[in-house]
C-alpha positions as CSV (number, residue, x, y, z in Angstrom):
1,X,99.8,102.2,101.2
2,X,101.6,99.3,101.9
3,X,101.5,97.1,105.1
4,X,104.0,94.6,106.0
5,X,104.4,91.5,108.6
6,X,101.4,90.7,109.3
7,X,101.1,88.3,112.1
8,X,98.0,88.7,113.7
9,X,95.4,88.5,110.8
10,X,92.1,88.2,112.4
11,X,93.0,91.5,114.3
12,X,94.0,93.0,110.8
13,X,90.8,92.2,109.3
14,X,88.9,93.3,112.3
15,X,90.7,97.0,111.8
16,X,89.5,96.2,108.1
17,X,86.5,95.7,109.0
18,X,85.7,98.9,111.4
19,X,86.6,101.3,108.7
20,X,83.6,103.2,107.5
21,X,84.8,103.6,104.1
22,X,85.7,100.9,101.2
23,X,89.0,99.3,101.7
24,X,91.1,97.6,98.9
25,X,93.7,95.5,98.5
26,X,95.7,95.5,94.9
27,X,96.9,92.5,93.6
28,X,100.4,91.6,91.8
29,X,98.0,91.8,88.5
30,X,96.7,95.2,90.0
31,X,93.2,94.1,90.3
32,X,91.5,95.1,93.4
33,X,89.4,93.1,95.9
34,X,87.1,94.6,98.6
35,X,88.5,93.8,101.3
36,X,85.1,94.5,103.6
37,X,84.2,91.5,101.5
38,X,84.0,88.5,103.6
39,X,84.8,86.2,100.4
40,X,87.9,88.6,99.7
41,X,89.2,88.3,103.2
42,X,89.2,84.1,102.5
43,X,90.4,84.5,99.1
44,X,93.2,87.1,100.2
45,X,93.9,84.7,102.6
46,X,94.4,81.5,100.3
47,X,96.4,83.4,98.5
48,X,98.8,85.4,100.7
49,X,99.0,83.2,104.0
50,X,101.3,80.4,103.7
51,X,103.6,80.2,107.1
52,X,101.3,82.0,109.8
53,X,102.3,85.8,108.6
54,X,101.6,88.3,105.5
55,X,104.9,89.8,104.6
56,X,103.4,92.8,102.8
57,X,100.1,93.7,101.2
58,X,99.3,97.1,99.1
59,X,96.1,98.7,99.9
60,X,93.8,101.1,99.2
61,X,91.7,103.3,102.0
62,X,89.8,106.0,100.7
63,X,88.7,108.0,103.8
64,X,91.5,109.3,106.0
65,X,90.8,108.1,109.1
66,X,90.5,104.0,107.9
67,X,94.0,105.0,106.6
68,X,94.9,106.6,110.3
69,X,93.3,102.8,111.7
70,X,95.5,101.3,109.5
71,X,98.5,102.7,110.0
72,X,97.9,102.9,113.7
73,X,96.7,98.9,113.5
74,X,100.8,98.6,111.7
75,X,102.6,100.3,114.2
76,X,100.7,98.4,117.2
77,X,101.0,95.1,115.3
């Protein structure tokens, strides 16, 4: 799934953070980093976060209702 315009990042990692199950996020290289990892939020972060938004991000949920938090978390903003 892919999410897009990401302005409010600590909020996004807070949803990240509820979900029960593991939650990825795929590189450009298509590695994937754990995003319930604390030092994959900062490096995800470093990498992606230049002007105050994340314009998109491809990730991973693997039970259905992180995916439902997610989406709900995109169309809330």
């Amino acid at each position: 799934m892919k999410i897009q315009n990401i302005t409010n990042i600590e909020k996004f990692f807070k949803v990240v953070d509820s979900c029960k199950g593991k939650v990825e996020l795929v590189t450009g290289e298509g590695d994937r980093l754990n995003l319930k990892s604390k030092l994959s939020q900062y490096v995800s972060l470093a990498n992606l976060f230049s002007d105050g938004t994340i314009d998109e991000l491809e990730i991973i949920a693997y039970e259905s209702e992180d995916a439902f938090k997610l989406v709900e978390f995109m169309m809330e903003g």
